[in-house]
C-alpha positions in Angstrom: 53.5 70.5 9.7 50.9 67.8 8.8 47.2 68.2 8.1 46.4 68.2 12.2 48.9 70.8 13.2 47.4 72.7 10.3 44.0 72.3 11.4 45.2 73.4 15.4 47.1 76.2 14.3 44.8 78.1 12.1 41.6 77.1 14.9 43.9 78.7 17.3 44.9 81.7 15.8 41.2 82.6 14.9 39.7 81.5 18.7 42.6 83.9 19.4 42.4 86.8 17.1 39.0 86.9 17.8 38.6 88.6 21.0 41.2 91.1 19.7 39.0 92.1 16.8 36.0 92.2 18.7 37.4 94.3 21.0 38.8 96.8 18.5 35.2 96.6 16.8 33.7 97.7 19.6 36.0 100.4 20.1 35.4 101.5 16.2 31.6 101.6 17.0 31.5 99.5 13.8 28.4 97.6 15.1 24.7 95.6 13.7 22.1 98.0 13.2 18.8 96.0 14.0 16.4 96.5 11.3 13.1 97.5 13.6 10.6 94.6 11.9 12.6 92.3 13.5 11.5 89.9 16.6 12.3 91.8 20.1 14.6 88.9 20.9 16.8 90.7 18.3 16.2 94.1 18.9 18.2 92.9 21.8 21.4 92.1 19.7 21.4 96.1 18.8 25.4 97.1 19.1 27.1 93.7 18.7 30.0 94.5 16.8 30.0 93.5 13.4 32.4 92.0 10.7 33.7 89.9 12.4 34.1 87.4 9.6 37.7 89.6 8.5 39.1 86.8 10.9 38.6 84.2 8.5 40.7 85.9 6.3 43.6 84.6 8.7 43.0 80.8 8.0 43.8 81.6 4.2 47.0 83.5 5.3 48.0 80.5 7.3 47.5 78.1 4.4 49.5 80.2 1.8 52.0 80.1 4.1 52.1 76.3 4.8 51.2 75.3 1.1 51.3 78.4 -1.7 50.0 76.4 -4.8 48.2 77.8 -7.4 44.8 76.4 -6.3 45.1 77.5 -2.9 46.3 81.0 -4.0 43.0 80.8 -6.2 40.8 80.1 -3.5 42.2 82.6 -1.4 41.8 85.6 -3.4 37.9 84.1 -4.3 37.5 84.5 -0.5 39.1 87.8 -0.1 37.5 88.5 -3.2 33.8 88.7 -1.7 34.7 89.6 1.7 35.9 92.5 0.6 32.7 93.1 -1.7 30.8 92.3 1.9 33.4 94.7 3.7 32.0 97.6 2.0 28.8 96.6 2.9 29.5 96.0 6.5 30.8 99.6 6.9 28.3 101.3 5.5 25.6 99.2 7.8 28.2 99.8 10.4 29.1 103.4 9.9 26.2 104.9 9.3 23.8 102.4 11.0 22.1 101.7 8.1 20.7 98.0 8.4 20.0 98.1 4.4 24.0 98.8 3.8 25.1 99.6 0.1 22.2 99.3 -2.7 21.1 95.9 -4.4 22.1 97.5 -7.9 25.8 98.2 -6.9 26.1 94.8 -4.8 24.8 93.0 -7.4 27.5 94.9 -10.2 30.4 94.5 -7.5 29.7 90.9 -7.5 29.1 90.1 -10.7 32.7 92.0 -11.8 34.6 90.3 -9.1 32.9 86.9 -10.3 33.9 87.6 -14.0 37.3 88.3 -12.9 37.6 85.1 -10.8 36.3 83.0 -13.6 38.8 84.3 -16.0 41.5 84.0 -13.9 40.6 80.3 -13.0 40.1 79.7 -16.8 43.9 80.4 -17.0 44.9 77.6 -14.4 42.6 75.5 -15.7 40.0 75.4 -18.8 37.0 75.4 -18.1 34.4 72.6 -18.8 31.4 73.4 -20.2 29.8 70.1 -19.9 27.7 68.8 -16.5 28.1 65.4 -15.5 24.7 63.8 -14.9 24.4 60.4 -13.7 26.2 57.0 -14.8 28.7 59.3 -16.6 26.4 60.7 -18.9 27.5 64.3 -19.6 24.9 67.8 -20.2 26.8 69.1 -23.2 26.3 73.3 -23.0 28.0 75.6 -25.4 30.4 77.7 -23.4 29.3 80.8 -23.2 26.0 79.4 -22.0 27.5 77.5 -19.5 29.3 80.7 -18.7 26.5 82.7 -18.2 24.8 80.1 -16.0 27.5 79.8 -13.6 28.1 83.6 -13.2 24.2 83.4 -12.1 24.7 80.1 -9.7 28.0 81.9 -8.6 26.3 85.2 -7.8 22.8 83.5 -6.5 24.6 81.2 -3.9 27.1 84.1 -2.5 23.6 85.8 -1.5 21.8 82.6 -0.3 24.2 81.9 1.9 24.2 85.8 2.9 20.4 85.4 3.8 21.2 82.4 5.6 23.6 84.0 8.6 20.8 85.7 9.6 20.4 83.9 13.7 23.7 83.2 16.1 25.8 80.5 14.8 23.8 79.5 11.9 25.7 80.1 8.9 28.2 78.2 10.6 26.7 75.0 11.2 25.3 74.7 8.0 28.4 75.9 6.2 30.8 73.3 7.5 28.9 70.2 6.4 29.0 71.6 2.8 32.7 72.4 3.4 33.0 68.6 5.0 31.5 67.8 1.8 34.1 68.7 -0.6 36.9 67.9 1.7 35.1 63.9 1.3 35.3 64.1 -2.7 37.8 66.2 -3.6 41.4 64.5 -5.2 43.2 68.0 -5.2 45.5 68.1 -2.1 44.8 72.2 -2.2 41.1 71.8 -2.1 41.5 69.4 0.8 44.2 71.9 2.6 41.8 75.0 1.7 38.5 73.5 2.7 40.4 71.9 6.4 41.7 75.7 7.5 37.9 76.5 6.5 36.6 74.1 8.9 39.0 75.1 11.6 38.6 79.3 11.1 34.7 78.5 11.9 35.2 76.1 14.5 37.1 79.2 16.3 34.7 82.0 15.1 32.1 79.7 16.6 33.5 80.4 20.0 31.9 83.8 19.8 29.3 83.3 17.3 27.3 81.3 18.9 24.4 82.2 21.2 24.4 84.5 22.5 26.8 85.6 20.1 29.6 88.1 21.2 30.0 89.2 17.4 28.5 88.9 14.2 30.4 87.9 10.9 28.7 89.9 8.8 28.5 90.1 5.0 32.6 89.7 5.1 32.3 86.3 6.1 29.0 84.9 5.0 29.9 86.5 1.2 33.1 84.9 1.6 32.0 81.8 2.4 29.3 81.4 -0.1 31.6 82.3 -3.1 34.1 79.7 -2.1 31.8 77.5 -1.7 30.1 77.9 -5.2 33.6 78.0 -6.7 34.4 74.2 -5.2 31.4 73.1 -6.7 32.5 74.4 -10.7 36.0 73.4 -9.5 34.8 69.7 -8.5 32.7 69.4 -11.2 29.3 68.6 -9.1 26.6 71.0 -10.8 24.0 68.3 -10.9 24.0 68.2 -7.2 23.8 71.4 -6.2 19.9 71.5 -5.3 20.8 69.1 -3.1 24.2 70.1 -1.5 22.9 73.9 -1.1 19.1 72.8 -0.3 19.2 75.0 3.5 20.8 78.1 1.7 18.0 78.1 -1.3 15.7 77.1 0.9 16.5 80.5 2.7 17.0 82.3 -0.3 13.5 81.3 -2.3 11.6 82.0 1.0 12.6 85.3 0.5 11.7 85.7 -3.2 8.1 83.9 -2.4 7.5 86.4 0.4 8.4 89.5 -1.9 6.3 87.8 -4.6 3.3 86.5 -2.9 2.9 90.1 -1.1 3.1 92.1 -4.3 0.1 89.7 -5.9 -2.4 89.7 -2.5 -0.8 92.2 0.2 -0.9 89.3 2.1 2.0 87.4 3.9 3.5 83.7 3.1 5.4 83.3 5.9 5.4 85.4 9.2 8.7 86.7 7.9 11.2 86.2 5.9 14.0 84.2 5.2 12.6 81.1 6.5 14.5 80.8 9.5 12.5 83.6 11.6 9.6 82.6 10.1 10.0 79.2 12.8 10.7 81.4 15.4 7.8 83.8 15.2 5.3 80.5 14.6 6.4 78.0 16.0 8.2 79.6 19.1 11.1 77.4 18.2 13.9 78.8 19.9 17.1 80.3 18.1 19.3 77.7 19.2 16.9 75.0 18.1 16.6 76.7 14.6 20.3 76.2 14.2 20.4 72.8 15.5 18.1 72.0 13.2 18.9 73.5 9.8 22.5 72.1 11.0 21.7 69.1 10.7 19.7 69.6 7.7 22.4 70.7 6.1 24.7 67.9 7.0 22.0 65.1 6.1 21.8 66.6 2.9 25.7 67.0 2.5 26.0 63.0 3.4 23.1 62.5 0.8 25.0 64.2 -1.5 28.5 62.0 -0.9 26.2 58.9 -1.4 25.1 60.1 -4.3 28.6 61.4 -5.8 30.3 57.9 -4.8 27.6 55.5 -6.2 25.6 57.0 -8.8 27.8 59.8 -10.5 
């Protein structure tokens, strides 16, 4: 099977799955509960099943299957890893209809352990680097355990961005798969290639339903999946410098948030209509949710092509 039938297959098998799990979803009652500050437009969206990122989960199954390496069994259990950290999220949001889900404290902890575990194990396959190549192949020499430390924060800090950031139909996904495009472009590891292709192609299916109006939602099981595989390609592929850059839509999300919290606490008064950014557009502007995603989507992907440029010809 070459890199094409590959691609088919595991797009297939999620556009297919899909319906199935949505279905069975629905049936389970496991469903979004709308938080009730939110924009009527969404109070809309109350019972859209939820979760349904666990179909993901069938693109890494596929891949073991075709190519079982140790990188791609790595990658793998990263991205089962934090789905299953979002699972338990989802079904509390889902069970009890609770839009706020498990606590911040015991996310946080659950993440952080699984994170520790996941840099240990890759430390066995291969040792870690502690140093950050700049520019002109000048290297950022950082004692380990610093270095450590810093990437358990980056780790843990993008997993949530990119949490905030599936917050409107389809949107995680069209920013997501630039970044994956992204490593797929630099990349000399045949298994980060394989891994980040089924990646592509699970989204591409999911997006058949995701999209607006979406049928389902992915859910912390998917977006916390995605953002810890992504921040682990970028310690794998050694790219720290550019991470500002190559993660600019997800911070951007994530920092709206943290400026919002902040800025109220100091004047009780509001930065942005709401927070993260994206609804802040809607609720301003009047932009549309399909332009929002159009646009941050192509955000994302001029700032993934900035950030090839700048791998190929100044790193």
């Amino acid at each position: 099977m070459n890199r094409l039938m590959l691609f088919g297959l595991t797009f297939f098998i999620v556009a297919a799955l899909s319906p199935v799990i949505i279905y069975g979803l629905r049936t389970l009652h496991l469903t979004q509960p709308i938080r009730s500050q939110l924009p009527a437009s969404h109070q809309a969206k109350r019972g859209t099943p939820l979760m349904a990122g666990v179909v993901l989960i069938t693109g890494t199954v596929v891949l073991l299957i075709y190519h079982p390496g140790d990188i791609v069994m790595f990658l793998s259990i990263v991205f089962l890893a934090f789905s299953l950290v979002g699972c338990i999220d989802d079904m509390k949001k889902a069970v009890l209809q609770d839009p706020n889900g498990i606590s911040s404290i015991t996310k946080l902890l659950l993440q952080c352990f699984v994170t520790v575990v996941l840099l240990y194990y890759y430390s066995r396959l291969h040792p870690i680097q502690s140093g950050i190549e700049l520019w002109g192949s000048r290297f950022l020499d950082l004692s380990l355990p610093l270095y450590l430390i810093l990437l358990l924060l980056f780790i843990i800090g993008t997993a949530n961005a990119v949490n905030f950031t599936d917050g409107l139909d389809g949107l995680l996904i069209f920013t997501s798969i630039p970044t994956y495009l992204f490593f797929l472009a630099i990349t000399e590891s045949v298994e980060v290639q394989l891994f980040c292709l089924v990646m592509i192609a699970g989204l591409l299916g999911l997006l058949l339903y995701n999209m607006y109006p979406a049928k389902a939602f992915m859910g912390d099981t998917g977006s916390l999946a995605i953002g810890g595989s992504l921040s682990f390609l970028t310690v794998m592929e050694k790219v720290e410098i550019l991470i500002p850059l190559l993660f600019f839509v997800f911070f951007a999300e994530q920092i709206s948030v943290i400026l919002q919290v902040w800025y109220y606490k100091k004047t009780r008064l509001r930065l942005f209509r709401m927070s993260p950014i994206h609804y802040h557009y809607s609720l301003k502007y009047g932009w549309s949710e399909t332009k929002i995603v159009w646009v941050f989507g192509i955000v994302s992907a001029f700032c993934s092509v900035l950030s090839w440029l700048l791998w190929k010809y100044a790193m």
